[in-house]
C-alpha positions in Angstrom: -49.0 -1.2 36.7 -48.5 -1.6 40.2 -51.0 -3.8 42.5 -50.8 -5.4 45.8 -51.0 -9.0 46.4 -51.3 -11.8 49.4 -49.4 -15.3 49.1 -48.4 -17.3 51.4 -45.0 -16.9 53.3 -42.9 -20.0 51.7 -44.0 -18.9 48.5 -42.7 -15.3 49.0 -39.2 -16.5 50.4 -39.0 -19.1 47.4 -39.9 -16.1 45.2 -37.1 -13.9 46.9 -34.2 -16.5 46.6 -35.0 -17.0 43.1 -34.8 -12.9 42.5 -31.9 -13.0 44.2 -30.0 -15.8 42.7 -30.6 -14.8 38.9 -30.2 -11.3 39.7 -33.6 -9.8 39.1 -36.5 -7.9 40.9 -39.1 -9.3 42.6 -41.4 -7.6 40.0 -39.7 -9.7 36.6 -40.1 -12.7 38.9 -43.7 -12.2 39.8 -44.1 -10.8 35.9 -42.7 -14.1 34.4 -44.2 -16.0 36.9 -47.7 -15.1 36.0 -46.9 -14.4 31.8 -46.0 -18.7 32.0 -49.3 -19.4 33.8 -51.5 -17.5 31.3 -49.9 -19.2 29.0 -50.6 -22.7 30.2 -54.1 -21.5 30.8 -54.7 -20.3 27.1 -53.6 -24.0 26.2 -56.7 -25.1 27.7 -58.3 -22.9 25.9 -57.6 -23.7 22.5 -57.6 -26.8 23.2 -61.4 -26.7 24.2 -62.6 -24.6 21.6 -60.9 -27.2 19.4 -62.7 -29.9 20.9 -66.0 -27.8 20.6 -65.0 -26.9 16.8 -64.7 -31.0 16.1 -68.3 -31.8 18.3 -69.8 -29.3 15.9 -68.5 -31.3 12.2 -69.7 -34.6 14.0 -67.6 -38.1 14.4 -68.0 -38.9 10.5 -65.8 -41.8 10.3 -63.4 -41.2 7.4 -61.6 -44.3 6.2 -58.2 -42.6 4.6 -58.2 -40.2 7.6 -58.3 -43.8 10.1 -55.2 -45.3 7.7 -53.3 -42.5 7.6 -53.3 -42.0 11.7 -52.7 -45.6 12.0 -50.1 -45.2 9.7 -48.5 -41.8 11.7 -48.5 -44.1 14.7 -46.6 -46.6 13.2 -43.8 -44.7 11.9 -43.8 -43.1 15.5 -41.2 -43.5 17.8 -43.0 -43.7 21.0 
């Protein structure tokens, strides 16, 4: 699909070099470009409808479920 776009000028010459350099078109750059931001937008996502999913079960405190996350974070190597 083809569609016309503004951005700003030092984004478009950054865009170019980088087209340039690994030998692609500015349409794979753009493509990729755009494929890794809805990516890191439907994070957010799940991790809100997660969030909603565990303020609808409720904070029922759940004494093996509080020793086995201490323990996790114990054996973790932070």
């Amino acid at each position: 699909m083809k569609t016309a776009v503004s951005i700003p000028d030092d984004i478009f010459e950054r865009a170019e070099r980088l087209a340039t350099q690994g030998r692609r078109t500015r349409s794979e750059v753009y493509a990729a470009a755009l494929d890794e931001y809805l990516a890191r937008r439907a994070q957010d996502e799940v991790t809100d409808a997660m969030n909603r999913a565990c303020d609808e079960i409720g904070g029922k405190d759940d004494a093996f479920l509080a020793a086995a996350g201490r323990q996790v974070l114990a054996n973790t190597e932070w």
